[in-house]
Backbone as JSON Lines, residues from 0, in Angstrom:
{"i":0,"aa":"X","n":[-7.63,-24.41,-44.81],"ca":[-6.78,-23.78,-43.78],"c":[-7.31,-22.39,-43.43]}
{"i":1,"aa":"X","n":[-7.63,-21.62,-44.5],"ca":[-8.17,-19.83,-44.41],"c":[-9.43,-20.15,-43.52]}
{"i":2,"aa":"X","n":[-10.55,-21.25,-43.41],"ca":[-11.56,-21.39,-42.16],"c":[-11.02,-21.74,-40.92]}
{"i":3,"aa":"X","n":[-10.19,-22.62,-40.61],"ca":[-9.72,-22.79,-39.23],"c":[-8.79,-21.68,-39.07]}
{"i":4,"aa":"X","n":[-7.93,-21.2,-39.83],"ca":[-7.32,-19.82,-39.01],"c":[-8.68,-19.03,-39.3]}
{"i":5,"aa":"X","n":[-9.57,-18.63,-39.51],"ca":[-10.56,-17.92,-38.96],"c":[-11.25,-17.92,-37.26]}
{"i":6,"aa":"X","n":[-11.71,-19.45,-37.63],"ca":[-12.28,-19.77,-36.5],"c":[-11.33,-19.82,-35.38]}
{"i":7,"aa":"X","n":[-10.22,-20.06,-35.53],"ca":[-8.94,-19.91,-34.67],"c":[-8.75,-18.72,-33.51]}
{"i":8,"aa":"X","n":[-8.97,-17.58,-34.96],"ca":[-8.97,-16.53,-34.48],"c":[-9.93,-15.68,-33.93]}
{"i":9,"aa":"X","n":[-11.29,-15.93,-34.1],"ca":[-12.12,-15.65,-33.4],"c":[-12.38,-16.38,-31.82]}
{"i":10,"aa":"X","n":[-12.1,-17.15,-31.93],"ca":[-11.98,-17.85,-30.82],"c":[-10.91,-17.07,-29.75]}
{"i":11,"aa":"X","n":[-9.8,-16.46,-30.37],"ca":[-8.15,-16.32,-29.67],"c":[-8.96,-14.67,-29.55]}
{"i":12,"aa":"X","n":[-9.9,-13.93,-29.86],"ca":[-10.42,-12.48,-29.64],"c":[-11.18,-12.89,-28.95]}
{"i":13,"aa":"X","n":[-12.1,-14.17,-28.68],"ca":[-13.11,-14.33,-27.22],"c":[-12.51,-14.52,-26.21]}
{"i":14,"aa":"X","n":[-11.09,-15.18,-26.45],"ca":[-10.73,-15.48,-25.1],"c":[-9.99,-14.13,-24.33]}
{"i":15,"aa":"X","n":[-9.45,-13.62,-25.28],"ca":[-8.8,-12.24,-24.67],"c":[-9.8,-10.74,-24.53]}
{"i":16,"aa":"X","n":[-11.09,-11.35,-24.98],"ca":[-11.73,-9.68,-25.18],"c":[-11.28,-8.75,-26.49]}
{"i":17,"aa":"X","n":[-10.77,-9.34,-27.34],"ca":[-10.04,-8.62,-28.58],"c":[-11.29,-7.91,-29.17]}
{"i":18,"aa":"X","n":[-11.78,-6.72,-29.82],"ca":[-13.25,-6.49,-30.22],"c":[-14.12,-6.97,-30.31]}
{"i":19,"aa":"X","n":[-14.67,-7.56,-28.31],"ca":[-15.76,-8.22,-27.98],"c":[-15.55,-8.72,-26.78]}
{"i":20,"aa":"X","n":[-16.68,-8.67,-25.76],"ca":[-16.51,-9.25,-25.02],"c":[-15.96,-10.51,-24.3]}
{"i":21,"aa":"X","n":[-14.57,-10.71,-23.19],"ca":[-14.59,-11.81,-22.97],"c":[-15.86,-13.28,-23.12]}
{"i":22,"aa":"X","n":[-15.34,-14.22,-23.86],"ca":[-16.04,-14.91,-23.72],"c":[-15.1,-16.29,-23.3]}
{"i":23,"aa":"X","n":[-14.89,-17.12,-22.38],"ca":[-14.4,-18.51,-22.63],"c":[-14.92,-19.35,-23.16]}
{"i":24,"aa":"X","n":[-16.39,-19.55,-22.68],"ca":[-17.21,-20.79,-23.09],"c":[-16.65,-20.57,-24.85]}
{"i":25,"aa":"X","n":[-17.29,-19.57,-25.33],"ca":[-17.55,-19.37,-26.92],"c":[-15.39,-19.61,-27.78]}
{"i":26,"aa":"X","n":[-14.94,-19.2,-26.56],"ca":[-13.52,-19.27,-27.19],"c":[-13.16,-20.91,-26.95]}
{"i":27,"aa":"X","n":[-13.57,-21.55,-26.31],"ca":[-13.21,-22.62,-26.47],"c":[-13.66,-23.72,-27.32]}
{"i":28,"aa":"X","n":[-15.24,-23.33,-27.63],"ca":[-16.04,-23.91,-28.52],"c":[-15.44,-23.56,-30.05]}
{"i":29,"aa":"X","n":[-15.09,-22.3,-30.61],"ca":[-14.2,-22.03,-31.71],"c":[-12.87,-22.73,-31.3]}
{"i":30,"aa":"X","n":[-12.22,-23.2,-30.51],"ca":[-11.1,-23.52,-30.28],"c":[-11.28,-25.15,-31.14]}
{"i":31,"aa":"X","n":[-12.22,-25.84,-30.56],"ca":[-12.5,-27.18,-30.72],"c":[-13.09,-27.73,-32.17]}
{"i":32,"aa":"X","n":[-13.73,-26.86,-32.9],"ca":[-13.78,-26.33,-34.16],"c":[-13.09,-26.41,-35.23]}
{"i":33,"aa":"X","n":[-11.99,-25.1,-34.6],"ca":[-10.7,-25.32,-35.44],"c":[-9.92,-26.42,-35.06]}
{"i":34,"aa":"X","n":[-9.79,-26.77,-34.26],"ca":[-8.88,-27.69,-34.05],"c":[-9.72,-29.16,-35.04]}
{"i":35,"aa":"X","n":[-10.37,-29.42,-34.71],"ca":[-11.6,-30.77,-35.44],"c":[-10.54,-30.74,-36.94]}
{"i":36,"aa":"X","n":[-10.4,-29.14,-37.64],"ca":[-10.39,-29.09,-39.07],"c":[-8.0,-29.33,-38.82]}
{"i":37,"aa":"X","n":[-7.37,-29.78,-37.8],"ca":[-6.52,-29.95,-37.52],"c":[-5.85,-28.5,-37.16]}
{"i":38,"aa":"X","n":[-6.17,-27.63,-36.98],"ca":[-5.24,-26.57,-36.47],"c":[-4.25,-26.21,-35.12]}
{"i":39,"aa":"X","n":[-3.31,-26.46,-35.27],"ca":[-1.95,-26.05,-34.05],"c":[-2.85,-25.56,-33.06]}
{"i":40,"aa":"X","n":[-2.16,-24.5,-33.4],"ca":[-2.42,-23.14,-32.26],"c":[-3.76,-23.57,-31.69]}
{"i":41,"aa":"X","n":[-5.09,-24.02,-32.09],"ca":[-6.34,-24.1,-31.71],"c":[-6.07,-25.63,-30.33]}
{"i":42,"aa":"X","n":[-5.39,-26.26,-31.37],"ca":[-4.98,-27.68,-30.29],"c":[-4.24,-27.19,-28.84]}
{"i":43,"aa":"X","n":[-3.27,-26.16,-28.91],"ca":[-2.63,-25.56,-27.89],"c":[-3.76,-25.08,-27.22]}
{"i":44,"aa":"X","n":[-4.44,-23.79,-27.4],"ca":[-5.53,-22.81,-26.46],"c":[-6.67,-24.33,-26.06]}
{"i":45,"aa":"X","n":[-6.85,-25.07,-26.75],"ca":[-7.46,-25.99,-26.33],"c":[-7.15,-26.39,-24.76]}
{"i":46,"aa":"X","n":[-6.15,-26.71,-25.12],"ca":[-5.37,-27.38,-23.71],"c":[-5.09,-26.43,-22.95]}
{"i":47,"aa":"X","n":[-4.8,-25.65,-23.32],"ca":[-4.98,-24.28,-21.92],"c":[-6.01,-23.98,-21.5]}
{"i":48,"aa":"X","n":[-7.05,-24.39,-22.09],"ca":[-8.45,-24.0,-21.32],"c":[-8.59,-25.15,-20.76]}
{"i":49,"aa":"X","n":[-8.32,-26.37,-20.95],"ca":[-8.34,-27.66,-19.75],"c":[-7.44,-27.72,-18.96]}
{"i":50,"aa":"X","n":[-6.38,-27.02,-18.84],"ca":[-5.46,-26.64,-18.01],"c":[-5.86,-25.87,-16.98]}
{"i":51,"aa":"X","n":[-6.49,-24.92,-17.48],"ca":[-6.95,-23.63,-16.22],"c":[-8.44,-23.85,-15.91]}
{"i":52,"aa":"X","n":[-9.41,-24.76,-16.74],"ca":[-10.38,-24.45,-16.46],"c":[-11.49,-23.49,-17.24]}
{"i":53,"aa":"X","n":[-10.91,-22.46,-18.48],"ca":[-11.2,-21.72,-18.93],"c":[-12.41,-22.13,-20.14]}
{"i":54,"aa":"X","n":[-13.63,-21.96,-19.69],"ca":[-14.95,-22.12,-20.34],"c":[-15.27,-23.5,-20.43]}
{"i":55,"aa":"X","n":[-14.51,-24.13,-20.14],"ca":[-14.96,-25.88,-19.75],"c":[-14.12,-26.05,-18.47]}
{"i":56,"aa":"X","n":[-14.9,-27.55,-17.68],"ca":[-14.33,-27.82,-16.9],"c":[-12.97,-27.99,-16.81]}
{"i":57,"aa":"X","n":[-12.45,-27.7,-15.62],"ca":[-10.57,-27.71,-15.48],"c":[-10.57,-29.68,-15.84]}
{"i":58,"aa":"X","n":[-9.61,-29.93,-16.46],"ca":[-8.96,-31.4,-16.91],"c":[-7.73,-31.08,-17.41]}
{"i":59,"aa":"X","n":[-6.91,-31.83,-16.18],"ca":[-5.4,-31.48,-16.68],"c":[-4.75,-32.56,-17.58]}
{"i":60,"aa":"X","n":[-5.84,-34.26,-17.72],"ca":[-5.46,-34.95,-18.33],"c":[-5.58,-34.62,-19.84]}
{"i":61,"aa":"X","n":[-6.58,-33.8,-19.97],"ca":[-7.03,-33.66,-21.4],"c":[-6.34,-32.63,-21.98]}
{"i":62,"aa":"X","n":[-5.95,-31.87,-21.02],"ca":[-4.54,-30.45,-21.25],"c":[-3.31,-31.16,-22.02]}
{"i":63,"aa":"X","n":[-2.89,-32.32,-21.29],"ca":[-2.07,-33.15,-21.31],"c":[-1.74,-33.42,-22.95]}
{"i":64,"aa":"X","n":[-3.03,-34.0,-23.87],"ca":[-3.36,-34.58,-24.21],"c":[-3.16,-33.6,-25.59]}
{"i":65,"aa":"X","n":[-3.48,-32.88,-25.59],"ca":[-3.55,-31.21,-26.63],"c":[-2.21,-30.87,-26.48]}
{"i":66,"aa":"X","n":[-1.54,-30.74,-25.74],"ca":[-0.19,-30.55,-25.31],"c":[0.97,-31.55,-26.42]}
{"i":67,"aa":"X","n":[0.29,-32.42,-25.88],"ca":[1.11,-33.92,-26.98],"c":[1.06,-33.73,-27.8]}
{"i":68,"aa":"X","n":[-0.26,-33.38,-28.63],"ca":[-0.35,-33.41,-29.9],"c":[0.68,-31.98,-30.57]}
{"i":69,"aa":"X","n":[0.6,-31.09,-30.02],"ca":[1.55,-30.18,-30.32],"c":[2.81,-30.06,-30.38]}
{"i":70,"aa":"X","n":[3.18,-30.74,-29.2],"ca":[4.56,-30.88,-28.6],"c":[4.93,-32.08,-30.06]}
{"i":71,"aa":"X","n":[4.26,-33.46,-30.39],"ca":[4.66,-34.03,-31.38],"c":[4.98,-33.54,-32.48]}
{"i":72,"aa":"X","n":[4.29,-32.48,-32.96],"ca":[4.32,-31.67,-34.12],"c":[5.31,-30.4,-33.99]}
{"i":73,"aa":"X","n":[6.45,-30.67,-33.04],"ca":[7.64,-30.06,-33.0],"c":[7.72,-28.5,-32.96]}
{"i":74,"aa":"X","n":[6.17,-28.02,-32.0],"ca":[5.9,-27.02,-31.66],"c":[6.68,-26.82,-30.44]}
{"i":75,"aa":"X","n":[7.22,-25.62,-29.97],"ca":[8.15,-25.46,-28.5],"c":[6.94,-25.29,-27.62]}
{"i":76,"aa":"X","n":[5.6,-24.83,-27.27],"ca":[5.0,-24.27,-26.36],"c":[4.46,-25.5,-25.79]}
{"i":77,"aa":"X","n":[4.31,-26.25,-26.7],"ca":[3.82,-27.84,-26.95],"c":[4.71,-28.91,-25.59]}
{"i":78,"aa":"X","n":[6.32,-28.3,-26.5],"ca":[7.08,-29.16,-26.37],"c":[7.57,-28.85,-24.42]}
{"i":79,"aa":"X","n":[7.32,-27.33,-24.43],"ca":[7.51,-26.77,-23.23],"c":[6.16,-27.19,-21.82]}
{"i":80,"aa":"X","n":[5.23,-27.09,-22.52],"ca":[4.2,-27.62,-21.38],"c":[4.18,-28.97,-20.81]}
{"i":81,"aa":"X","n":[5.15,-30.1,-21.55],"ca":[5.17,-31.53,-21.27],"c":[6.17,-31.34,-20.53]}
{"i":82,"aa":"X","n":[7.07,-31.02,-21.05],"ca":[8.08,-30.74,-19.63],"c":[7.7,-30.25,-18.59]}
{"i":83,"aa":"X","n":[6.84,-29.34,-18.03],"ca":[6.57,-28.5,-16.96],"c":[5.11,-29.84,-16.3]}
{"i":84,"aa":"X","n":[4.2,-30.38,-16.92],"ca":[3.82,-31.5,-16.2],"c":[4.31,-32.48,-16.16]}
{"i":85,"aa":"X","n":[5.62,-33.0,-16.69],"ca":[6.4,-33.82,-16.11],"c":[6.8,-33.41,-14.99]}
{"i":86,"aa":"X","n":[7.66,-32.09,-14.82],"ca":[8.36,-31.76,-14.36],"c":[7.62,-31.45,-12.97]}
{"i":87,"aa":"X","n":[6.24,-31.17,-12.91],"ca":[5.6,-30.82,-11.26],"c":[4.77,-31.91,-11.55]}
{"i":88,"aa":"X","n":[4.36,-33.45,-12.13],"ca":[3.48,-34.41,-11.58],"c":[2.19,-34.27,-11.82]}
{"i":89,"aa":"X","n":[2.19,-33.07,-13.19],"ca":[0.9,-32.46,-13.36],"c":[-0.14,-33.4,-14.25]}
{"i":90,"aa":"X","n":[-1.19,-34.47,-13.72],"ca":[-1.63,-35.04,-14.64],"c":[-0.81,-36.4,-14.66]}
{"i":91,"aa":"X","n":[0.35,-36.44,-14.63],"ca":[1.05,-37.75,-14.94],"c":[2.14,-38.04,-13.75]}
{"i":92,"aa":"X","n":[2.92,-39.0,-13.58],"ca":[3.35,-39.39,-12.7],"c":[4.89,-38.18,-12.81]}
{"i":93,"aa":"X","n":[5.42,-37.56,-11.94],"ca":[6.48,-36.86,-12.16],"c":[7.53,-37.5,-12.5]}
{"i":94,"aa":"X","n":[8.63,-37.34,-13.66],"ca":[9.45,-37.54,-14.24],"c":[10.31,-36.89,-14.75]}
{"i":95,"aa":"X","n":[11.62,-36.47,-13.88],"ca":[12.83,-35.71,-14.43],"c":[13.35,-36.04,-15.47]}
{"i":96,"aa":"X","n":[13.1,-37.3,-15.73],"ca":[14.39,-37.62,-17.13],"c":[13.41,-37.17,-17.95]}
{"i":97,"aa":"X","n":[11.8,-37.44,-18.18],"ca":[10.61,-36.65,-19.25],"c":[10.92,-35.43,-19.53]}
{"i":98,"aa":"X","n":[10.96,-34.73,-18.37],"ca":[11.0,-32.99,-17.95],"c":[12.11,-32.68,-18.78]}
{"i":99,"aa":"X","n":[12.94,-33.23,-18.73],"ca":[14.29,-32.66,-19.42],"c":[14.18,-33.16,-20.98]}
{"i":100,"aa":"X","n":[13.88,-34.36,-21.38],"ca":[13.91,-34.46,-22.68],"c":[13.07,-33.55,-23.22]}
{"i":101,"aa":"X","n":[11.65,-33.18,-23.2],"ca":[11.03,-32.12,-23.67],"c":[11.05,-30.89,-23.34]}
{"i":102,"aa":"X","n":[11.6,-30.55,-22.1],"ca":[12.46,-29.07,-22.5],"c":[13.69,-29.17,-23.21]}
{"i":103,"aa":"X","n":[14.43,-29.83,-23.41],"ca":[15.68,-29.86,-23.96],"c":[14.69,-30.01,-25.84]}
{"i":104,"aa":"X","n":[14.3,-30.76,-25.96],"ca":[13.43,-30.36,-27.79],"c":[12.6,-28.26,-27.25]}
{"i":105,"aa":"X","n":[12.01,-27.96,-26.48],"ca":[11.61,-27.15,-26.12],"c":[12.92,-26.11,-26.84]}
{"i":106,"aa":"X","n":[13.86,-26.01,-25.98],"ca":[14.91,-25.3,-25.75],"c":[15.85,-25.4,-27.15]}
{"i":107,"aa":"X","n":[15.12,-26.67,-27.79],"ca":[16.07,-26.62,-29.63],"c":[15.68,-25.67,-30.38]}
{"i":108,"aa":"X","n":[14.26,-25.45,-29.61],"ca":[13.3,-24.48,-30.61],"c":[13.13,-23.39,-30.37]}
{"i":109,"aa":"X","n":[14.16,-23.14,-29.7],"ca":[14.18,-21.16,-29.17],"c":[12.89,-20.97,-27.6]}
{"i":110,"aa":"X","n":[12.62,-21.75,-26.6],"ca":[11.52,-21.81,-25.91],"c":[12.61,-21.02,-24.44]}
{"i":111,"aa":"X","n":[12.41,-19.76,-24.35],"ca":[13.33,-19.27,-23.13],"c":[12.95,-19.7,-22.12]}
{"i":112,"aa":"X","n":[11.67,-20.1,-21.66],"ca":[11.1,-20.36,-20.23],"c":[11.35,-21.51,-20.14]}
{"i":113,"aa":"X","n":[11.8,-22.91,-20.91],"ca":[12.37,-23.81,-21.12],"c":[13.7,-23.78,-20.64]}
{"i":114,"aa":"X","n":[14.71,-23.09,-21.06],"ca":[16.1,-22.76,-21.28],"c":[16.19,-22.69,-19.61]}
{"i":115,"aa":"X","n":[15.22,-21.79,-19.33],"ca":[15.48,-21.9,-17.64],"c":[15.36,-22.88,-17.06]}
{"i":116,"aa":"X","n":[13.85,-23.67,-17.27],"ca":[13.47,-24.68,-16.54],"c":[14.56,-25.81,-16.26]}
{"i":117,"aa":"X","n":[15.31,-25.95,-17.85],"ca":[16.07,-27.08,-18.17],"c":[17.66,-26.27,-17.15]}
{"i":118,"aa":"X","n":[17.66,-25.23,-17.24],"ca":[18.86,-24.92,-16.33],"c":[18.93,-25.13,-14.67]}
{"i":119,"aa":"X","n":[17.02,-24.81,-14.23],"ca":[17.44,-25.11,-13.27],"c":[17.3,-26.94,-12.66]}
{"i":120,"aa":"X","n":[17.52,-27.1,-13.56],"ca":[17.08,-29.07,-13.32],"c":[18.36,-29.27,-13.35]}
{"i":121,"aa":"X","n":[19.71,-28.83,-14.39],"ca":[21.11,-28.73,-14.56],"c":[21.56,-28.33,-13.01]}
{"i":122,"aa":"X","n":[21.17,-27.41,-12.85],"ca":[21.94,-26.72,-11.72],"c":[21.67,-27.58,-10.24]}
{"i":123,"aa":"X","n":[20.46,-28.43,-9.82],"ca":[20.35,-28.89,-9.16],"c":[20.31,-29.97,-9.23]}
{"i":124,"aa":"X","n":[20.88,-31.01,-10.92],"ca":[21.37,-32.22,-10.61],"c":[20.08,-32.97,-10.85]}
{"i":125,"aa":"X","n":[18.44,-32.54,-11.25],"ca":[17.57,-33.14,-11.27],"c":[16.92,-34.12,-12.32]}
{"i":126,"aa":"X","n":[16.96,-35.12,-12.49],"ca":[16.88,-35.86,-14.29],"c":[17.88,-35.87,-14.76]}
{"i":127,"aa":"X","n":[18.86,-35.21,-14.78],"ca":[20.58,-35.07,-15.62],"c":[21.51,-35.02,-14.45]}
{"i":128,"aa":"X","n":[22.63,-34.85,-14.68],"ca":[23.58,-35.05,-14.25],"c":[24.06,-33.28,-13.99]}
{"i":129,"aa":"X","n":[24.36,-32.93,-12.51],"ca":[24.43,-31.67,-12.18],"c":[25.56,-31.17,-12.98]}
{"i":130,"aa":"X","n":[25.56,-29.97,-13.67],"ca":[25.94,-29.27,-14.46],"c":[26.04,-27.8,-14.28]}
{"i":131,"aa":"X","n":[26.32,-27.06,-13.13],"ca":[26.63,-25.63,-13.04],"c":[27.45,-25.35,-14.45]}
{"i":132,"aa":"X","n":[27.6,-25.42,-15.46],"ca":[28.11,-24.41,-16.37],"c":[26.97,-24.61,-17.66]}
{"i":133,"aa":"X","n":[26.29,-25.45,-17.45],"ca":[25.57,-25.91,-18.48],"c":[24.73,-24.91,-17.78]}
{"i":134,"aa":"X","n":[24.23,-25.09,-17.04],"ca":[22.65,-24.03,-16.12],"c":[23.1,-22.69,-16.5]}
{"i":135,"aa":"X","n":[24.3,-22.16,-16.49],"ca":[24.94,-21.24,-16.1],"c":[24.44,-20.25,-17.94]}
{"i":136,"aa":"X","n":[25.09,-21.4,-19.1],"ca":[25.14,-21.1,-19.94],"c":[23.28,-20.92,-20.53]}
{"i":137,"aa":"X","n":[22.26,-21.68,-20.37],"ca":[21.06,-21.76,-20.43],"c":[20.36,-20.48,-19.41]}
{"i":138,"aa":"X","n":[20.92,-20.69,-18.45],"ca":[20.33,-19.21,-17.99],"c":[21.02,-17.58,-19.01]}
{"i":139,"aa":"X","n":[21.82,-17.68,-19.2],"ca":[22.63,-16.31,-20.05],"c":[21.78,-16.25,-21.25]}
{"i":140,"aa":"X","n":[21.46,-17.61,-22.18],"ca":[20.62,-17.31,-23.45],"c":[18.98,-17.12,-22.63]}
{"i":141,"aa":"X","n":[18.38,-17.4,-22.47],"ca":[17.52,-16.78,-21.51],"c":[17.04,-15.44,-21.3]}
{"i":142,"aa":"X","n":[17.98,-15.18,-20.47],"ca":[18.4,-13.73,-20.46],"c":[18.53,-13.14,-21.12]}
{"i":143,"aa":"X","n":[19.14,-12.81,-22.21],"ca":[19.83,-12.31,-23.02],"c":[18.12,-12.42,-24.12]}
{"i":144,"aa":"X","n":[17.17,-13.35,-24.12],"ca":[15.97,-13.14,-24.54],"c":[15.12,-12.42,-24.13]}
{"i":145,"aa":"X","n":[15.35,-12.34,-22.77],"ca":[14.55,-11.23,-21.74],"c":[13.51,-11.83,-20.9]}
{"i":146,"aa":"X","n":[13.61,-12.82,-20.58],"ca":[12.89,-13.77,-19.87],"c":[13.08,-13.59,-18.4]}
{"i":147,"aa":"X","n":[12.53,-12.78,-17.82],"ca":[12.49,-12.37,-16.3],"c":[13.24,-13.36,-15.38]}
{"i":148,"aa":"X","n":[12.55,-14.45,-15.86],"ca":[12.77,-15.91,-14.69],"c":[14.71,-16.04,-15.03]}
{"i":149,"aa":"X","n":[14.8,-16.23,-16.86],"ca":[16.13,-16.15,-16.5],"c":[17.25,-15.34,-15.89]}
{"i":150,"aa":"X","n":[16.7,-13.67,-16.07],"ca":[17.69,-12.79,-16.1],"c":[17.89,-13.01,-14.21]}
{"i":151,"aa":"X","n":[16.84,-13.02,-13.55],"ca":[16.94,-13.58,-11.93],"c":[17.87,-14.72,-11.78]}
{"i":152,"aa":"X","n":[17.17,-16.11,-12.47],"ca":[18.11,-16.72,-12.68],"c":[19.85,-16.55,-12.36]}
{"i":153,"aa":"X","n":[20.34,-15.86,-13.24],"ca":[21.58,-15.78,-13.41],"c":[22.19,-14.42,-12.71]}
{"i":154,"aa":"X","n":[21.58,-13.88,-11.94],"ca":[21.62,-13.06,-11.06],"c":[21.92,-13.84,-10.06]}
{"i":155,"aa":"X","n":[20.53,-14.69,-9.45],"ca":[21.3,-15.46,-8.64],"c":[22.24,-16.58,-8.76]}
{"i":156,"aa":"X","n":[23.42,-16.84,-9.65],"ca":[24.12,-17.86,-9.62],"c":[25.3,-16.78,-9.5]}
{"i":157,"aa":"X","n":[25.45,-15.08,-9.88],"ca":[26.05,-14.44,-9.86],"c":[26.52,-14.39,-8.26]}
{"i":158,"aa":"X","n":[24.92,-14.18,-7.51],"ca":[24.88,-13.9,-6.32],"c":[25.34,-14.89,-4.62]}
{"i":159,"aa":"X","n":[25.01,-16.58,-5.52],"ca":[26.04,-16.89,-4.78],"c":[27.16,-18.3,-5.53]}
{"i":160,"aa":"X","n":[27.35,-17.49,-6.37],"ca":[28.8,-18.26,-6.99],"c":[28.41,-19.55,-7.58]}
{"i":161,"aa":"X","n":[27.47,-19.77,-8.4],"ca":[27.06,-20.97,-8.52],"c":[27.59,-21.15,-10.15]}
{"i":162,"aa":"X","n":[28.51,-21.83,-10.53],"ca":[28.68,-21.72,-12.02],"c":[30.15,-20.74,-12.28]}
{"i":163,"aa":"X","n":[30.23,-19.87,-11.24],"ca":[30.53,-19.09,-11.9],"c":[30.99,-17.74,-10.46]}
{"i":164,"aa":"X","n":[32.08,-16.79,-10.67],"ca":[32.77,-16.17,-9.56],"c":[31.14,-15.2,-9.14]}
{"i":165,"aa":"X","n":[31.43,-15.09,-7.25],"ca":[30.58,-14.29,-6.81],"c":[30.39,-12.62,-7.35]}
{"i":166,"aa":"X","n":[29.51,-12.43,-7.85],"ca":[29.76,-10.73,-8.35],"c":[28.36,-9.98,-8.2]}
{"i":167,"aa":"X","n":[28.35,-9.75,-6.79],"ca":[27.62,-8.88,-5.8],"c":[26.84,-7.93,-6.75]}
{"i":168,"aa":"X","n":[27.77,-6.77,-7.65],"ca":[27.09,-6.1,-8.35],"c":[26.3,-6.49,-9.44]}
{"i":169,"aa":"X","n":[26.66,-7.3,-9.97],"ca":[25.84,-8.04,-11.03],"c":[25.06,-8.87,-10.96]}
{"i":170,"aa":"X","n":[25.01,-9.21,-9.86],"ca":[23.59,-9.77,-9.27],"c":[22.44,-9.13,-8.71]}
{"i":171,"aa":"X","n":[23.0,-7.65,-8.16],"ca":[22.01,-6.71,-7.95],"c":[21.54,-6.46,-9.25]}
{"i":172,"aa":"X","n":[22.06,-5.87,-10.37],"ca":[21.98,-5.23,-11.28],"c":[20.32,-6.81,-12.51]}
{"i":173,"aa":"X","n":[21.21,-7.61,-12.11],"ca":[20.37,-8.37,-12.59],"c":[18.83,-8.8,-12.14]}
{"i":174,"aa":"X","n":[19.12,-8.67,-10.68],"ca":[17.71,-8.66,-9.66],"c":[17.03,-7.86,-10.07]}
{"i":175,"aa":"X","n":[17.42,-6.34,-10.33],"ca":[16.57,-5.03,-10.57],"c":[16.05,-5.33,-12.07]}
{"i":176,"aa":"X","n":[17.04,-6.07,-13.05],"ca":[16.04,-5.82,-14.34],"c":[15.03,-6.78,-14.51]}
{"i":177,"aa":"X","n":[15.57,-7.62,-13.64],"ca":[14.37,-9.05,-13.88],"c":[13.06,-8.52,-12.53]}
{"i":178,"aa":"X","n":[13.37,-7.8,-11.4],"ca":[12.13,-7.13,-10.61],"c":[11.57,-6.24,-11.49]}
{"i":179,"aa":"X","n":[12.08,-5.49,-12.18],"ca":[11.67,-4.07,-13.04],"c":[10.66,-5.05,-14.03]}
{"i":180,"aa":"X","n":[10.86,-6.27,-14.59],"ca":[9.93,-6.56,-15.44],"c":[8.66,-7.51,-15.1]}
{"i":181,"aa":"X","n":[8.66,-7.13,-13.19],"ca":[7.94,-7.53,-12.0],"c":[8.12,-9.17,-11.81]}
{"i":182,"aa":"X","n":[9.56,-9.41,-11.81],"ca":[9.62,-11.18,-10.81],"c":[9.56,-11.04,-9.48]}
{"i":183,"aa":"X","n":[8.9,-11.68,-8.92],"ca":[8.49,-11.43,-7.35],"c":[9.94,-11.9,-6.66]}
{"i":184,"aa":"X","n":[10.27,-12.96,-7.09],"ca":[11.42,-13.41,-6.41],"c":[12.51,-13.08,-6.93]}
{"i":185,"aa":"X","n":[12.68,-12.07,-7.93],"ca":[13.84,-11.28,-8.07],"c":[13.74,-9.74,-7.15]}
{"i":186,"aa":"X","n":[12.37,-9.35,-6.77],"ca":[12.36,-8.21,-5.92],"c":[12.66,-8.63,-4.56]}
{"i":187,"aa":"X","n":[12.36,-9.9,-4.09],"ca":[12.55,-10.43,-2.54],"c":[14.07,-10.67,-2.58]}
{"i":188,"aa":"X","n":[14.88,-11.02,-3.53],"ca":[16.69,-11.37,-3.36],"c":[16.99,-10.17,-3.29]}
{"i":189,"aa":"X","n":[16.77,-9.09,-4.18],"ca":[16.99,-7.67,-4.05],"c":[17.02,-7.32,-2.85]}
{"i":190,"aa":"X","n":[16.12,-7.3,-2.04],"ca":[15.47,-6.87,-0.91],"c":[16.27,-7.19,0.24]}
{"i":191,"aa":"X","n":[16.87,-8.79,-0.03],"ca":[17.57,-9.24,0.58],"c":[19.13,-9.05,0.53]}
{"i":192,"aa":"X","n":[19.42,-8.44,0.08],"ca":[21.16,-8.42,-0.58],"c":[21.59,-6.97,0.73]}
């Protein structure tokens, strides 16, 4: 285990520039490494570099694929990325009822960007059965984590009564902390109010 969290981690300082030059190619090659010797986290950055493209060719099937293996092993980031290519068709055929079962394991495991995702699928009835108090309540823990997307979120359900009574000020107030921690589309509702 003490060699693959090595190689893990050298790999996780190429990809960010940590004392040394960006490298992808070389961070992904330590990625694949550690991962060979079974390591998590290495299986995750794996798949984010076939996700984006980063030092190997972009493959969103093989993202997919690293994703699973994580997401099986009852990791949230894991469990959160299967939902989000369910959820936009990424790689696999789009599937709301998918999207929601693995953010909803996502969201068991403390995953805030989950909590949203799965709120706003609640709130608009998408894969589940529409639920304004359920969205309502998933956006507040969210928030309350500090998750930009949620604290907007629930700003706007503040802003137009969705879940929950219209409250003008607290939807500003919420726009500004979720813009302050730069959400684009919490500075454009702002803008707009």
């Amino acid at each position: 285990q003490n060699t693959s969290d090595s190689i893990f981690l050298l790999g996780y300082f190429n990809c960010y520039g940590i004392g040394s030059t960006k490298d992808n190619e070389e961070a992904f090659s330590l990625f694949i490494n550690a991962l060979e010797q079974d390591h998590v986290l290495a299986q995750y950055f794996a798949g984010k570099c076939y996700e984006f493209g980063k030092g190997i060719i972009k493959n969103e099937k093989l993202a997919f694929e690293y994703y699973e293996k994580v997401a099986n092993k009852n990791y949230a980031v894991g469990q959160f990325k299967l939902g989000w290519f369910y959820d936009n068709g990424i790689s696999v055929k789009k599937d709301l009822k998918m999207a929601v079962y693995w953010y909803e394991k996502a969201v068991n495991n403390g995953h805030l960007i989950s909590m949203c995702n799965l709120g706003n699928l609640y709130r608009n009835g998408n894969g589940i059965d529409k639920d304004d108090k359920k969205a309502i309540e998933l956006f507040k823990i969210s928030a309350e984590g500090g998750y930009s997307g949620g604290i907007m979120m629930l700003g706007y359900c503040y802003d137009f009564g969705i879940g929950i009574n219209i409250d003008e000020q607290k939807a500003v107030e919420l726009y500004q902390k979720a813009a302050n921690l730069g959400h684009n589309k919490a500075q454009y509702n702002l803008a707009n109010m």
